[in-house]
VEXMAR-367124 format. One record per atom (N, C-alpha, C, O): residue number from 0; residue in three letters; atom name; x, y, z. Coordinates in steps of 0.2 Angstrom, whole numbers. Example, Ala and Ser with C-alpha at 12.3 -4.5 7.8 and 13.67 -1.06 7.14 Angstrom:
<rs>
+-------+-------+------+-------+-------+-------+
: marvo : rotor : sevo :    xx :    yy :    zz :
+-------+-------+------+-------+-------+-------+
:     0 :   ALA :    N :    66 :   -28 :    39 :
:     0 :   ALA :   CA :    62 :   -22 :    39 :
:     0 :   ALA :    C :    66 :   -16 :    39 :
:     0 :   ALA :    O :    71 :   -17 :    42 :
:     1 :   SER :    N :    64 :   -11 :    35 :
:     1 :   SER :   CA :    68 :    -5 :    36 :
:     1 :   SER :    C :    64 :     0 :    39 :
:     1 :   SER :    O :    67 :     6 :    40 :
+-------+-------+------+-------+-------+-------+
</rs>
This chain:
<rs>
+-------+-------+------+-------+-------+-------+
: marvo : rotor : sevo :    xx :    yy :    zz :
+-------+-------+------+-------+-------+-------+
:     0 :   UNK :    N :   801 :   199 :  -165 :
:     0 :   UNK :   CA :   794 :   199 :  -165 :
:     0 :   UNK :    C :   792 :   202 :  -171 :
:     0 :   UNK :    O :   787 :   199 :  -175 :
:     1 :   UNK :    N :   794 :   208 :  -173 :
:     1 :   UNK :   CA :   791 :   209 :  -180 :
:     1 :   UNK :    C :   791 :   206 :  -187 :
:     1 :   UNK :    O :   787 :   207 :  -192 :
:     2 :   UNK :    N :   795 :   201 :  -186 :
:     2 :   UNK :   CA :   795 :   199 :  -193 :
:     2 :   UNK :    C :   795 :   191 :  -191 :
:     2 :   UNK :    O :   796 :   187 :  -195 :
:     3 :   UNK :    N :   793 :   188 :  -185 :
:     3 :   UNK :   CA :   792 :   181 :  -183 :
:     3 :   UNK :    C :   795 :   177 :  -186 :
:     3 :   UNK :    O :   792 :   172 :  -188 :
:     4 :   UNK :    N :   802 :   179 :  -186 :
:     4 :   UNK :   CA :   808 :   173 :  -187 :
:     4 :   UNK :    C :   812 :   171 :  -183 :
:     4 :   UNK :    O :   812 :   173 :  -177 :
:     5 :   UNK :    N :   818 :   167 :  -186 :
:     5 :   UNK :   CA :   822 :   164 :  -179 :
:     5 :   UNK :    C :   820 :   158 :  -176 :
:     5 :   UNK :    O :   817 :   153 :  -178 :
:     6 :   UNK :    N :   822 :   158 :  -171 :
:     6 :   UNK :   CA :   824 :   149 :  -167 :
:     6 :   UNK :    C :   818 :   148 :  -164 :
:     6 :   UNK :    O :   818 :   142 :  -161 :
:     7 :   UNK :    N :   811 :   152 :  -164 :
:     7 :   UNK :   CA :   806 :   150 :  -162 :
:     7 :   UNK :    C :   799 :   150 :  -168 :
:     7 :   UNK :    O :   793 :   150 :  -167 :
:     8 :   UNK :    N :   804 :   152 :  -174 :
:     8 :   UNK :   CA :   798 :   154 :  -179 :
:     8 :   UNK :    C :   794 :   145 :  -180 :
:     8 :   UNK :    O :   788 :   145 :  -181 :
:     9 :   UNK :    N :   797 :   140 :  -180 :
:     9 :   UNK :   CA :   791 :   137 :  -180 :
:     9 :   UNK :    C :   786 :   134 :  -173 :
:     9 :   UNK :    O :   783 :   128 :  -173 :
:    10 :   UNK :    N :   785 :   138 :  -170 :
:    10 :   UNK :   CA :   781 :   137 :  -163 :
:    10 :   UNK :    C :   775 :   143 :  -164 :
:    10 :   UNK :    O :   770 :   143 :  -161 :
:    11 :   UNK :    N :   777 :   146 :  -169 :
:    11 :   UNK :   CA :   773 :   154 :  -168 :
:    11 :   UNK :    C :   766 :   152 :  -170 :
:    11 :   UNK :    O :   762 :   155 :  -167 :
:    12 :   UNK :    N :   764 :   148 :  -175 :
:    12 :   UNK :   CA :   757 :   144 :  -176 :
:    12 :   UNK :    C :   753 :   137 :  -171 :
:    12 :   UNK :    O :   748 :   134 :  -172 :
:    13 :   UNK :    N :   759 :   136 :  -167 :
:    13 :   UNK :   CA :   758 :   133 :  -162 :
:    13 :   UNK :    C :   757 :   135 :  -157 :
:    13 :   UNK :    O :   752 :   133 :  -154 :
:    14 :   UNK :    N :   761 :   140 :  -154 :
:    14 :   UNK :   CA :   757 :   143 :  -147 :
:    14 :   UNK :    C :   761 :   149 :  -149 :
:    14 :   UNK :    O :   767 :   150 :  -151 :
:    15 :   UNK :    N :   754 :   154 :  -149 :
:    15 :   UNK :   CA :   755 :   162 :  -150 :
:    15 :   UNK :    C :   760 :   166 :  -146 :
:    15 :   UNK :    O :   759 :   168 :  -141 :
:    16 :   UNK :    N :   764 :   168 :  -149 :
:    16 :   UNK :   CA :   770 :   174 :  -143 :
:    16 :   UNK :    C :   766 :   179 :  -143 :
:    16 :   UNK :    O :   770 :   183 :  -146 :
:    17 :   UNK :    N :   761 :   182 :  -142 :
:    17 :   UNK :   CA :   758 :   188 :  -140 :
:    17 :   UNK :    C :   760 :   191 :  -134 :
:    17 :   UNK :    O :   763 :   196 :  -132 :
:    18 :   UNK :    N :   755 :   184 :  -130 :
:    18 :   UNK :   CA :   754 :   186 :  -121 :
:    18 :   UNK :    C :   763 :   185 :  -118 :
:    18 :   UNK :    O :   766 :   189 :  -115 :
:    19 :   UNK :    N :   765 :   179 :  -122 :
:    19 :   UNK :   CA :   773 :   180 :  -120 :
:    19 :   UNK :    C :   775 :   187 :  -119 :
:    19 :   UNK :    O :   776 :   190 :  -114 :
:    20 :   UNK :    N :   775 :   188 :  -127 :
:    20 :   UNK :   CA :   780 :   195 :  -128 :
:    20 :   UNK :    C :   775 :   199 :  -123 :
:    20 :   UNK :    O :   779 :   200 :  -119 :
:    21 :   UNK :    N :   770 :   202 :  -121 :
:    21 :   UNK :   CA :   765 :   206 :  -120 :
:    21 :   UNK :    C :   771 :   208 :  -113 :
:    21 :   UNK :    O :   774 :   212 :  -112 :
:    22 :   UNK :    N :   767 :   198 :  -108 :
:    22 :   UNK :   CA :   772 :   200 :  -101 :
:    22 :   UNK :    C :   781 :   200 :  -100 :
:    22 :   UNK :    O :   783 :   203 :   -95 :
:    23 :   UNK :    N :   785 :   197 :  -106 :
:    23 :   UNK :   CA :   791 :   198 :  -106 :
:    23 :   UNK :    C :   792 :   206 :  -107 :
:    23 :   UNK :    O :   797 :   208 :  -104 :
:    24 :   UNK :    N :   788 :   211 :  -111 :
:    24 :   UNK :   CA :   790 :   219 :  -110 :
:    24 :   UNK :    C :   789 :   220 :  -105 :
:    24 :   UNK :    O :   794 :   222 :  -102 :
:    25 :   UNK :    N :   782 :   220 :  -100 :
:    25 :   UNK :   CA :   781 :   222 :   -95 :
:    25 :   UNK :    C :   786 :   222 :   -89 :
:    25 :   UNK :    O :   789 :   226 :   -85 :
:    26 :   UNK :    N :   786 :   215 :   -89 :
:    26 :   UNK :   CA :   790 :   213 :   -84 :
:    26 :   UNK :    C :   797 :   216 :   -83 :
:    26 :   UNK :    O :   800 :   217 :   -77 :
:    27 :   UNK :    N :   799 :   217 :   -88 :
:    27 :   UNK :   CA :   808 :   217 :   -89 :
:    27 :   UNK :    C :   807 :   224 :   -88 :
:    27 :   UNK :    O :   812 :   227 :   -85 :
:    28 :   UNK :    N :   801 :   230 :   -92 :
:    28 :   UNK :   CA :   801 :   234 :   -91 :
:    28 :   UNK :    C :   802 :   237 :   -84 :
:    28 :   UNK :    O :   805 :   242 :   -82 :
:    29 :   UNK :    N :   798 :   232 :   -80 :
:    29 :   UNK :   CA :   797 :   236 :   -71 :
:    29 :   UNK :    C :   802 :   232 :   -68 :
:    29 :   UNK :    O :   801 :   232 :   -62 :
:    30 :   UNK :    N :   807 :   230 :   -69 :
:    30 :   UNK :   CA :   815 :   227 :   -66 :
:    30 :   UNK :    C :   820 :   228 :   -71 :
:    30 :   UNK :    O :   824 :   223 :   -73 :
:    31 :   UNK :    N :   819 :   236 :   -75 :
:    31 :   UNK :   CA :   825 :   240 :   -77 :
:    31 :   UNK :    C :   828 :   237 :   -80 :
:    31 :   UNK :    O :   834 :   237 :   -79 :
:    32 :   UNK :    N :   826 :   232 :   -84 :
:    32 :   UNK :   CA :   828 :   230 :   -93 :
:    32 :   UNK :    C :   834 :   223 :   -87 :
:    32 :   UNK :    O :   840 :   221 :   -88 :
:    33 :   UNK :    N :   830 :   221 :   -83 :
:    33 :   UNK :   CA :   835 :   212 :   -81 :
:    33 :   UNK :    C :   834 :   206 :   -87 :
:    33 :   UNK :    O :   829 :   204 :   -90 :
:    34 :   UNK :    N :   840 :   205 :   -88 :
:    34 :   UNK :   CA :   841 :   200 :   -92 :
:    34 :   UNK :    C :   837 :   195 :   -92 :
:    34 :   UNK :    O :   834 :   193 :   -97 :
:    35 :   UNK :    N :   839 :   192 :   -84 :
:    35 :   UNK :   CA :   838 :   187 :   -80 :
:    35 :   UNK :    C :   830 :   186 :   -83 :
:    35 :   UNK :    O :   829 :   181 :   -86 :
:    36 :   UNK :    N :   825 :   191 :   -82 :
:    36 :   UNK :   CA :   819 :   190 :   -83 :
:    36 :   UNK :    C :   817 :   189 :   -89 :
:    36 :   UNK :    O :   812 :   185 :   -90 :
:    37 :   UNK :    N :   820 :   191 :   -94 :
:    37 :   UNK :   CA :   820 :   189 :  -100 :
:    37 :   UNK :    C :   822 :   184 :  -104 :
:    37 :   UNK :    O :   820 :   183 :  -110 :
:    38 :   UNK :    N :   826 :   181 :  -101 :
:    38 :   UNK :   CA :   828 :   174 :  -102 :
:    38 :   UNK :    C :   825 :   168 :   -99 :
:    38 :   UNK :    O :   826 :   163 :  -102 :
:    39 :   UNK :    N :   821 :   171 :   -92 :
:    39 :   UNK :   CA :   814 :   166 :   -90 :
:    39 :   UNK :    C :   808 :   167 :   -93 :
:    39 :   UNK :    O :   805 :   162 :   -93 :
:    40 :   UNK :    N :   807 :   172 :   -97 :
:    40 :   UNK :   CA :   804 :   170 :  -100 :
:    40 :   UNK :    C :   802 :   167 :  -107 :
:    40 :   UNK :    O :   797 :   164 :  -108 :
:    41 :   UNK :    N :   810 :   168 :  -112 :
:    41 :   UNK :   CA :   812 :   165 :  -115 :
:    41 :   UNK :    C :   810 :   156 :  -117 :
:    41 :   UNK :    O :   807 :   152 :  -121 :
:    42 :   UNK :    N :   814 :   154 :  -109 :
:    42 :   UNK :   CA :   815 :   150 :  -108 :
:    42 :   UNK :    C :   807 :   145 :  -106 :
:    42 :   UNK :    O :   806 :   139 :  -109 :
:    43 :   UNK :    N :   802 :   149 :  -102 :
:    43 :   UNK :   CA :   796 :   147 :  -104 :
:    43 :   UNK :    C :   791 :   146 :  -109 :
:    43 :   UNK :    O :   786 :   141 :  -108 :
:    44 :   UNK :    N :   793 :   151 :  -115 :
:    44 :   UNK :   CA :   792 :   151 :  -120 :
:    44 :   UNK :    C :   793 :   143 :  -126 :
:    44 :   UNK :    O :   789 :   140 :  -129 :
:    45 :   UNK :    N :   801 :   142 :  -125 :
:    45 :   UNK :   CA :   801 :   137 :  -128 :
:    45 :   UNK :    C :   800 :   131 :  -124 :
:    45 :   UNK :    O :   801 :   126 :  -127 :
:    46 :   UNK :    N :   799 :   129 :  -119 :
:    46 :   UNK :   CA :   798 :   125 :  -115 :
:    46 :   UNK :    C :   789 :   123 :  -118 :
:    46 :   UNK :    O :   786 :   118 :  -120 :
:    47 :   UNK :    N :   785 :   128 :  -117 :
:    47 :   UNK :   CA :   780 :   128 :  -120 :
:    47 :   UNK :    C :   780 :   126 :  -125 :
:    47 :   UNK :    O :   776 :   122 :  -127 :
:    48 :   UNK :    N :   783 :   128 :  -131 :
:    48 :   UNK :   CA :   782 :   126 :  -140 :
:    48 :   UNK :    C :   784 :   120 :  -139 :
:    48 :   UNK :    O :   781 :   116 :  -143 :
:    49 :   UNK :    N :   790 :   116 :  -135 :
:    49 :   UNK :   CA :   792 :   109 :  -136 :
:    49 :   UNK :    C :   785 :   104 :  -133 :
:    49 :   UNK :    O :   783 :    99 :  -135 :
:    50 :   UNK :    N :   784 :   107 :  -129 :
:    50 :   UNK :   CA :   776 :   101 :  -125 :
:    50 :   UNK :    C :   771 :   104 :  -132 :
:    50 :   UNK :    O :   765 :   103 :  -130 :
:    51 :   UNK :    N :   772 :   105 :  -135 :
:    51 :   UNK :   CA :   767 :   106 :  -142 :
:    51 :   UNK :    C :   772 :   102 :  -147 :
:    51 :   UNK :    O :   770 :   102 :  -153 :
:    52 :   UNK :    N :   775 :   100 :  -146 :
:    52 :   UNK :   CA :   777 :    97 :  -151 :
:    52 :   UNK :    C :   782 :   101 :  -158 :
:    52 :   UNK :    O :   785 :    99 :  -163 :
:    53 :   UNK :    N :   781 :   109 :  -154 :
:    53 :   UNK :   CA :   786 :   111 :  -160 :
:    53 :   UNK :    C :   793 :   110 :  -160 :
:    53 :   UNK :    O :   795 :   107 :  -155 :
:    54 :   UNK :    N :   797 :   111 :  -164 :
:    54 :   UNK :   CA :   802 :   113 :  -163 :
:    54 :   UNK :    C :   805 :   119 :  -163 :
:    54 :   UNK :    O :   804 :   124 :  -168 :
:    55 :   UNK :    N :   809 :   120 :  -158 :
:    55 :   UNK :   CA :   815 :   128 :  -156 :
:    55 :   UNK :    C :   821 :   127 :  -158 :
:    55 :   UNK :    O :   823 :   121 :  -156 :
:    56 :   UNK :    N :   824 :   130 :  -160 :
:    56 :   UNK :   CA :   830 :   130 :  -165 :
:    56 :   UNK :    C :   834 :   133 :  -158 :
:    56 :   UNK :    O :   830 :   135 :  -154 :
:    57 :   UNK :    N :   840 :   134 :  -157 :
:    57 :   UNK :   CA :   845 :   137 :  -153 :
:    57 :   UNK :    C :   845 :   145 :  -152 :
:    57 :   UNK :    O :   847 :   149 :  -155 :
:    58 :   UNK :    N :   840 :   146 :  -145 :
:    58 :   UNK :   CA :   837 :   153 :  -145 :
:    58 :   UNK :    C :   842 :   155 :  -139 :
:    58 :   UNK :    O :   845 :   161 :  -140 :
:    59 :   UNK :    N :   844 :   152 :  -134 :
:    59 :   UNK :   CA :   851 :   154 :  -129 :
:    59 :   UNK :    C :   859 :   156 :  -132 :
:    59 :   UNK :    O :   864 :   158 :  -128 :
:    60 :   UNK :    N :   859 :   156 :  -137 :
:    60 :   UNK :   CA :   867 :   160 :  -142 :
:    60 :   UNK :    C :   863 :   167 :  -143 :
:    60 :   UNK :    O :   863 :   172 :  -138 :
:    61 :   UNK :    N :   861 :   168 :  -148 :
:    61 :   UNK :   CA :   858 :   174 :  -147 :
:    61 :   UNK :    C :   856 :   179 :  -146 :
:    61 :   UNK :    O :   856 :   185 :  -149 :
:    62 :   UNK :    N :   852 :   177 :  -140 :
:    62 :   UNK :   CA :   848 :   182 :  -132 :
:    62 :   UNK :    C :   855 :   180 :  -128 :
:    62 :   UNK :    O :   855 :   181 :  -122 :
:    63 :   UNK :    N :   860 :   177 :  -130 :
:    63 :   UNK :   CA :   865 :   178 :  -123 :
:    63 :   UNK :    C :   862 :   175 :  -117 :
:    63 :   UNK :    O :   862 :   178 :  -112 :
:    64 :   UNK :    N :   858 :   169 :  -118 :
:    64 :   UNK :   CA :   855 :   168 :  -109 :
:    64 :   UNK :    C :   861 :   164 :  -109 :
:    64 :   UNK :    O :   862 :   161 :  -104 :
+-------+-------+------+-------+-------+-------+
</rs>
């Protein structure tokens, strides 16, 4: 998130990771750091940038989903 690179950096002017990341902390926070949850949201994430037309570069090698 801090430095807005990687396999979703060109989505980020396309659909804002804010509210993502906002409820990916929350969530994963209040079910004690689950993967599972963060990989749904991941997954959301880039499912949203592709119906925008962006492209997501290979984000499941590196978060390990």
């Amino acid at each position: 998130k801090k430095s807005f690179q990687g396999p979703f950096k060109a989505c980020h002017d396309v659909v804002k990771p804010q509210d993502f990341y906002r409820n990916c902390l929350y969530d994963v926070c209040i079910n004690n750091g689950a993967k599972k949850i963060l990989c749904q949201v991941l997954e959301a994430y880039a499912s949203t940038c592709k119906k925008h037309g962006a492209i997501v570069h290979d984000w499941r090698t590196p978060s390990d989903c």
